[in-house]
C-alpha positions in Angstrom: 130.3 104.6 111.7 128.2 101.4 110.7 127.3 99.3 113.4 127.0 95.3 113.2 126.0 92.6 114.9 126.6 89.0 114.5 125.0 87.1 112.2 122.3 85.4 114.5 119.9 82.8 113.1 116.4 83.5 112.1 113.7 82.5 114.2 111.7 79.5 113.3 107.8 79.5 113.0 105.7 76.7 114.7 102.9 74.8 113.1 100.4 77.2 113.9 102.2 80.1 112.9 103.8 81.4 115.9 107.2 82.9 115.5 110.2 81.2 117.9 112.7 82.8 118.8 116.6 81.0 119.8 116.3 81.2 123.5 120.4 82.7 123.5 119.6 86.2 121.8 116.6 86.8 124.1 118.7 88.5 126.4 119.7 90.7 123.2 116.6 91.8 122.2 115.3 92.3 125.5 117.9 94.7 126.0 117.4 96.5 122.6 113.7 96.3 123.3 113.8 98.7 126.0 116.2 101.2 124.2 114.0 101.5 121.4 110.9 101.9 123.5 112.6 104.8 125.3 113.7 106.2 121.7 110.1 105.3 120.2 107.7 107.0 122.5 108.3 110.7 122.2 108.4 110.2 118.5 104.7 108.7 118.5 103.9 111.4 120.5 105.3 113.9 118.5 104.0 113.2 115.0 100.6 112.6 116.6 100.6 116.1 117.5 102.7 117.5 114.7 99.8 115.4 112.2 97.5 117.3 114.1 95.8 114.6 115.7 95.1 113.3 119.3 99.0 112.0 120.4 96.7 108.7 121.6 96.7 107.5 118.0 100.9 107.8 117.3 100.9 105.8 120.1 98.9 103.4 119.1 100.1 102.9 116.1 103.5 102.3 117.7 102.2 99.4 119.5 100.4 97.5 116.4 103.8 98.0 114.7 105.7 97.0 117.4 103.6 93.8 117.8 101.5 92.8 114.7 104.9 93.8 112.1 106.9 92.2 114.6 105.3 89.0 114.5 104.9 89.0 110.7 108.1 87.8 108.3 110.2 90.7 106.6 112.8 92.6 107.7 114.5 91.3 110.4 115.8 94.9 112.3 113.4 97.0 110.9 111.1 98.6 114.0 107.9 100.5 112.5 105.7 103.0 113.9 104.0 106.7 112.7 107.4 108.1 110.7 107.5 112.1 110.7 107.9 111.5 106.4 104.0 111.0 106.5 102.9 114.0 108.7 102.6 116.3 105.5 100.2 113.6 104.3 97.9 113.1 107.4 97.7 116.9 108.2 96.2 117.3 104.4 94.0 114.1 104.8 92.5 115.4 108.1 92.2 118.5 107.2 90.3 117.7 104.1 88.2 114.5 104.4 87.8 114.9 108.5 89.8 112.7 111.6 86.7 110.1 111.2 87.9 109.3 107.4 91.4 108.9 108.6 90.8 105.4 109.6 89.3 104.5 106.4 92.1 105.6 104.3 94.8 103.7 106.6 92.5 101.2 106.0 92.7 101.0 102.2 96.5 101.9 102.1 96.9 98.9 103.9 94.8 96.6 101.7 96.8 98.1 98.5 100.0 97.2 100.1 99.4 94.2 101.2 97.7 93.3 97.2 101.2 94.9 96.1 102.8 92.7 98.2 101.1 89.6 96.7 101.5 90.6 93.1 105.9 91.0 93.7 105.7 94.6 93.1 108.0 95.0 96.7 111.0 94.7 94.7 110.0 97.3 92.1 110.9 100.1 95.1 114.2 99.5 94.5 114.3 100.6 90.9 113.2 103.7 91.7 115.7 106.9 91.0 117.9 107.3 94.2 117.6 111.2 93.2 113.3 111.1 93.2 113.7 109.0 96.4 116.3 111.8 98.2 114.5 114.6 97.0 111.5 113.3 98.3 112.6 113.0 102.1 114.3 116.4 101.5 110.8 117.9 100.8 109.5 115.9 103.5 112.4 117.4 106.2 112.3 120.7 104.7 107.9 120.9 105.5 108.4 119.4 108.9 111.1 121.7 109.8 109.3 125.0 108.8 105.6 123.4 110.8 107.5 122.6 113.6 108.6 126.1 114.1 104.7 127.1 115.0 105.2 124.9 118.7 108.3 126.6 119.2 106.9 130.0 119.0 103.0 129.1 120.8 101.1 129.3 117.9 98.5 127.0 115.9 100.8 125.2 112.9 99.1 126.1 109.6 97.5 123.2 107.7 98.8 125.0 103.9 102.2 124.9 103.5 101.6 128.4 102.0 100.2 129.9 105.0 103.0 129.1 106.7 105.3 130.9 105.1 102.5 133.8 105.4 102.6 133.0 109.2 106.8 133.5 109.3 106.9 137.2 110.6 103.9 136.6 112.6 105.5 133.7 114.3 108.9 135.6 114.3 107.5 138.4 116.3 105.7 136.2 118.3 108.9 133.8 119.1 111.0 136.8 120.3 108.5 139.0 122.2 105.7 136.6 123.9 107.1 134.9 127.3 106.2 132.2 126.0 107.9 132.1 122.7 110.5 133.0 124.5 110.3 130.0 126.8 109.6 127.8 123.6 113.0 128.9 121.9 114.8 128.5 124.7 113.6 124.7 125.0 113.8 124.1 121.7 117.7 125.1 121.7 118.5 123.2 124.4 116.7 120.2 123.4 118.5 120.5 119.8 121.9 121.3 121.4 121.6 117.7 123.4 120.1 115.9 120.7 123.4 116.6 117.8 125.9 116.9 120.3 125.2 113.8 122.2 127.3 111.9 119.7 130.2 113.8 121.0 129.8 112.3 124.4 131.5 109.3 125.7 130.8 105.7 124.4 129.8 104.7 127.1 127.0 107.5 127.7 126.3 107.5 123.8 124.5 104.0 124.7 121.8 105.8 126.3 119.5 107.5 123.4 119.8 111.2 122.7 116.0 111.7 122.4 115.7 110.4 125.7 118.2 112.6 127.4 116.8 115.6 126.1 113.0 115.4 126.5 114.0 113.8 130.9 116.5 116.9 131.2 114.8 119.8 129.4 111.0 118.5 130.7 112.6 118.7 134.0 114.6 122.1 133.8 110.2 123.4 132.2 108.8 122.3 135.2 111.2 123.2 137.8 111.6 126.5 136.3 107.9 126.9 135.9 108.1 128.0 132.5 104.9 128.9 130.8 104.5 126.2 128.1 101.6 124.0 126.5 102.4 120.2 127.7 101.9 117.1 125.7 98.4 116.0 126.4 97.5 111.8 126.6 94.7 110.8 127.5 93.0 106.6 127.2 94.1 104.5 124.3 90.5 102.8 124.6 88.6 106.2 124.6 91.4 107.4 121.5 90.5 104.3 119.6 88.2 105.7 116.2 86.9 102.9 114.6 85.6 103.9 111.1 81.8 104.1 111.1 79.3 103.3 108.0 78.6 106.6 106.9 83.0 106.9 106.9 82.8 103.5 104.4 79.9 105.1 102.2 82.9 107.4 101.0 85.4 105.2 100.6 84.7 105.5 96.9 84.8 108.9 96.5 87.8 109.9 93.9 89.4 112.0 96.2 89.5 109.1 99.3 90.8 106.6 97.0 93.5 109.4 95.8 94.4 109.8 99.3 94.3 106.1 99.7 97.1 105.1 96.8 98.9 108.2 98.3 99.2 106.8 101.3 100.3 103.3 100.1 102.3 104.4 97.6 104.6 106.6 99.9 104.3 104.5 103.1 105.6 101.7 100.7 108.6 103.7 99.9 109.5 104.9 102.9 109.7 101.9 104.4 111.0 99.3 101.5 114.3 102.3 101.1 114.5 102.1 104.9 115.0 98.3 104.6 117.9 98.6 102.4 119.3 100.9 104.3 119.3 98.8 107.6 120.3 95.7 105.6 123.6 97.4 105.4 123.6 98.3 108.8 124.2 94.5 110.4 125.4 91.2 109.3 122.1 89.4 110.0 119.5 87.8 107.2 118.5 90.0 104.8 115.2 92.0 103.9 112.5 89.7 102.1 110.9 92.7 100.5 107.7 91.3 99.2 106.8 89.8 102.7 108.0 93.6 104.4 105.2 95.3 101.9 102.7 92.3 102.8 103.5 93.4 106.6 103.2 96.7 106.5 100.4 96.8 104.9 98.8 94.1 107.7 100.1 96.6 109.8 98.3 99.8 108.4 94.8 97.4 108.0 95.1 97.2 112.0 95.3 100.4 112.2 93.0 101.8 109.8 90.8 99.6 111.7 91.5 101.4 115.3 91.5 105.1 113.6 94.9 105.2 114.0 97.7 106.7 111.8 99.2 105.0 109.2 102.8 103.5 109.5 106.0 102.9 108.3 109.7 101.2 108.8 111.4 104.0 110.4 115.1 104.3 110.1 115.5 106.6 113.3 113.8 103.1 115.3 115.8 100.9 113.5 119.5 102.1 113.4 118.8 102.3 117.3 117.6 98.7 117.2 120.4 97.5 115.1 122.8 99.4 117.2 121.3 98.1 120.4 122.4 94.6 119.6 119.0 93.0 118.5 119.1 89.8 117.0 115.9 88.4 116.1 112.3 90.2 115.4 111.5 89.7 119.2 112.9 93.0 119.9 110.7 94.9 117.9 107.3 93.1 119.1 108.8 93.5 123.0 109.2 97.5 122.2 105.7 97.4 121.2 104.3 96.3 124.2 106.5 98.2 126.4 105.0 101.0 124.9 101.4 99.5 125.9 102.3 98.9 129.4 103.6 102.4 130.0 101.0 104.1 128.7 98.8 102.2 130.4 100.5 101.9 133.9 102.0 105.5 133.7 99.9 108.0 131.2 100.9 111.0 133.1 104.2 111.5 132.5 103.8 112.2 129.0 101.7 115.3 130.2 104.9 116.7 131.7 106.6 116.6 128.2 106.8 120.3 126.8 105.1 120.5 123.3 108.0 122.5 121.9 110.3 119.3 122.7 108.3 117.5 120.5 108.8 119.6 117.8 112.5 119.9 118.5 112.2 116.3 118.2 111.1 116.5 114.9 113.0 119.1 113.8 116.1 117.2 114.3 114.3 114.5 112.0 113.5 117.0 109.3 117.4 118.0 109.2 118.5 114.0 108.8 115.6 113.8 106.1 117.3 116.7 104.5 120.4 115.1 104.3 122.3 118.2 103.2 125.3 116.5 102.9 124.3 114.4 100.1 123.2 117.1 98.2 125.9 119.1 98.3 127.8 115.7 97.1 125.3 115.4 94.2 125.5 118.9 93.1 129.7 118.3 92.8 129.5 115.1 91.5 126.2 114.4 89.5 124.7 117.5 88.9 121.5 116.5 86.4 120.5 114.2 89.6 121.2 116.9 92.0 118.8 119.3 89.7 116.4 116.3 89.9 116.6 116.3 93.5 116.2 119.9 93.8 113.4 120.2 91.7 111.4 117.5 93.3 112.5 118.9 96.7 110.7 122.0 96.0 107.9 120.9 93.8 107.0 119.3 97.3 107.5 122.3 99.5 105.4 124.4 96.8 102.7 122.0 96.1 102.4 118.8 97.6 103.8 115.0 98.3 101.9 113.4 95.5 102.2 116.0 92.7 106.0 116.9 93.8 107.1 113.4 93.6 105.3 112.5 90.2 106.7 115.5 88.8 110.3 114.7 90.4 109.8 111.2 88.5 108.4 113.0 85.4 112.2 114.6 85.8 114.3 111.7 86.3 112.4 109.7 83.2 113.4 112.6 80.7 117.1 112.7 82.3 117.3 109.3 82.0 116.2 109.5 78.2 118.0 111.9 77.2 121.0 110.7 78.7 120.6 106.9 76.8 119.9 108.8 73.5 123.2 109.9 72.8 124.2 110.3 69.2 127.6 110.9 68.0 128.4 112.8 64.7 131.7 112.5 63.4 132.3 114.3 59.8 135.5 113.4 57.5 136.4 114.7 54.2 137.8 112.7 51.5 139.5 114.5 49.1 137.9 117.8 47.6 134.5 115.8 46.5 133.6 113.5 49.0 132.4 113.5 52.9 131.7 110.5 54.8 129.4 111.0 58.0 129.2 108.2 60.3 126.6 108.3 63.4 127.1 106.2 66.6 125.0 106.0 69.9 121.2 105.8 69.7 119.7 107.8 67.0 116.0 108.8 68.7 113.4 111.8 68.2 115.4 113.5 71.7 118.1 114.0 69.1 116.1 114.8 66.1 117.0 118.2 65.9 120.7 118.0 66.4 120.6 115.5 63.7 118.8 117.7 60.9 121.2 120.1 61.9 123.9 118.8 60.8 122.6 116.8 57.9 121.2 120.0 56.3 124.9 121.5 56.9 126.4 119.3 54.4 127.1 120.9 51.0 125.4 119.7 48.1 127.7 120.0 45.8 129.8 116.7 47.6 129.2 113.3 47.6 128.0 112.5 50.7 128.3 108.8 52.0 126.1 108.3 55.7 127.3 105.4 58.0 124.5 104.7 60.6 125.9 100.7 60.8 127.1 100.9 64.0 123.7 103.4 65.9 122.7 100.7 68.2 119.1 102.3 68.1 117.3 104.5 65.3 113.7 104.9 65.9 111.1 105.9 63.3 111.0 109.7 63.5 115.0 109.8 62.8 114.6 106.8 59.9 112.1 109.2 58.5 114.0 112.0 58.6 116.7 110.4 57.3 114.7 109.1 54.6 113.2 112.3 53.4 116.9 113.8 53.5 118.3 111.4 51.2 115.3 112.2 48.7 115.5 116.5 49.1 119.3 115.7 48.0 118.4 113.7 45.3 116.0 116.3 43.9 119.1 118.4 44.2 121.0 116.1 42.0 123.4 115.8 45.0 125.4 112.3 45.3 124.0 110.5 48.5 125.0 107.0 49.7 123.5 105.6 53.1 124.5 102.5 55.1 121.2 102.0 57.4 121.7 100.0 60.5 121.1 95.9 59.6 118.0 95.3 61.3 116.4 98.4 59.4 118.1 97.7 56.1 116.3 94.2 55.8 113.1 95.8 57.6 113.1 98.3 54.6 113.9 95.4 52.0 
């Protein structure tokens, strides 16, 4: 069901700057400050780890998005942080420039969003096939779900997405005949038990978030129970901070960092400008200024490319909760930030209590809603060239990569889309024993060439033969030509030919 809230008004800026926020919603966003703290930390924590990187940087990239996108105009409800879409890409960054680049390439995405941001290319986002766009978090869900599945069994994730399907049996025998594997898939079901059937509980329970339920209850049943499990280790946000040092700049240039760069940017971008449409449908409130949301994200990522952090986006797990908390103003999102700076820095040892495979149960659960299975199955009844577009960008990603899956996935869509516009419509009427009158409608284009030969060179030549293309709306050169050199074989033939050419290539040919 779509939740709402009244339409509350924007908060003013000062002279300086300074957002202000109406002093009759503070109670509001405090509220829905707190809930999306308590939803936001575990997920830092888990795509730090699942990115393979010290679970101090999710977490401080969940404060400068908190805090620095919070105080910048954009999206109103939108709460950002490190999103589980951009795992696949930090994993492969780390594991082939080093964690010391990592900070440099934030860096640069950040820059490039903010210069897309400035040159009004936020609003191209939204032009962008819904199909490429679904199959694209599909992929995304479909390699977090099969990583994940490493923590639940005790074992090293694999950096290649082909190693781990290598790894399966391994990881199977392991799961089912190591204590603790055992103990791992025994958490892990527990913890994904609570988080989708928490929906099912009472309204009035339903207000406290699933994510939070499951990591108190099951990290309490592991350490009560004494279960033999790797826990979630956090250490100092100062000693985590990596600033990028000289030698890290000196290969900013190289081709492959600047790849990984626009990568970055490019995807981050997405995820987080589709998010905002999303959650502009979620309330009633003002709406997503999507130039300014790219210019703040990208501020955002610059911060933390700065700090050696991971790179951000809007994330619509964050949000919805926000939106369905009852925020009204951006105040919620920069309070949830530095909730999450306090705790960590009042109370760093609970997270060490927090069971590694809850984590990835966590992020298992946000594979599946990438997924979206639902959709596809919709797609596949309804629309089946986008569902095949979907499909094969889904698994272009899983068998290759982000970058080259989605370009190919767009590759896809842009033929479809060709295709489908270039329709041409024959229709063929005799007139009496001696004459046939062909008249062509649509958009007469090279896609079509062939079909159109086809049945030109069908004609017999011993009829007159009048060709009505008046009414194509479109007939590129390859088909005038074609059309052309028709006309003269039949006239070598003796055969009786009369065309009608569209108007705008009649007079061109005059």
């Amino acid at each position: 069901m779509t939740a709402q809230v009244d339409a509350a008004p924007q908060q003013g800026r000062s002279k300086n700057g300074i957002p202000r926020w109406p002093k009759e919603t503070f109670g509001a966003d405090l509220g829905a400050s707190l809930v999306v703290f308590l939803v936001a930390l575990p997920l830092c924590v888990g795509v730090a780890v699942a990115s393979g990187v010290p679970a101090e940087l999710g977490i401080i990239t969940g404060i400068v998005g908190g805090i620095v996108v919070g105080l910048l105009p954009g999206s109103t409800m939108q709460v950002s942080g490190p999103a589980a879409g951009l795992t696949v890409l930090v994993s492969s960054a780390v594991s082939q420039h080093g964690l010391g680049m990592l900070g440099v390439i934030v860096l640069g995405a950040g820059l490039l969003q903010i210069v897309m941001g400035l040159g009004g290319i936020g609003t191209w986002f939204r032009a962008i096939s819904p199909s490429v766009v679904q199959g694209m978090l599909a992929g995304i869900g479909l390699v977090i779900m099969l990583g994940q599945l490493y923590p639940v069994g005790g074992l090293e994730q694999p950096s290649e997405t082909s190693a781990k399907f290598a790894g399966l049996p391994d990881l199977a025998v392991a799961m089912f005949t190591t204590p603790k594997g055992l103990a791992g898939l025994g958490v892990t079901v527990v913890t994904l038990v609570i988080l989708f059937g928490w929906g099912k509980m009472p309204a009035k329970v339903r207000n406290i978030p699933a994510a939070l339920v499951a990591v108190v209850v099951v990290s309490a049943g592991t350490w009560a129970l004494g279960l033999p499990l790797k826990m979630t280790e956090v250490g100092s946000l100062l000693s985590a901070i990596n600033v990028p040092t000289g030698d890290a700049f000196a290969s900013a240039l190289a081709p492959a960092v600047l790849g990984s760069m626009l990568t970055f940017a490019l995807i981050a971008s997405a995820e987080s400008l589709f998010s905002a449409a999303a959650v502009d449908r979620m309330h009633d409130g003002p709406r997503t200024q999507f130039n300014k949301e790219l210019m703040a994200q990208g501020a955002g990522n610059a911060v933390c490319g700065v700090l050696g952090a991971l790179p951000m986006t809007a994330v619509i797990v964050r949000s919805g909760a926000n939106v369905r908390a009852g925020a009204k103003t951006k105040l919620s999102c920069v309070l949830h930030g530095v909730w999450l700076l306090l705790f960590v820095m009042a109370l760093p040892g609970v997270l060490g209590f927090i069971p590694t495979a809850v984590l990835a149960a966590l992020l298992i659960q946000a594979g599946w809603k990438l997924l979206e299975l639902n959709k596809v199955v919709e797609m596949v009844r309804t629309h089946r060239s986008e569902a095949a577009v979907l499909i094969l960008t889904a698994v272009m990603i899983v068998g290759t990569d982000l970058l080259i899956g989605t370009l190919i996935g767009l590759g896809a869509a842009v033929v479809k889309t060709a295709f489908e516009v270039s329709r041409l419509s024959v229709k063929e009427e005799e007139h009496g024993d001696d004459h046939v009158r062909v008249e062509l409608g649509g958009n007469a284009t090279f896609l079509r060439l062939p079909r159109l030969l086809e049945r030109l060179e069908r004609l017999p030549a011993d009829k007159s033969v009048h060709l009505d293309l008046s009414t194509v709306r479109h007939l590129d050169q390859a088909c005038h030509q074609a059309v052309q050199n028709w006309v003269a074989q039949r006239e070598k033939d003796n055969a009786r030919t009369e065309v009608a050419m569209p108007e705008k290539v009649a007079t061109a040919s005059a």
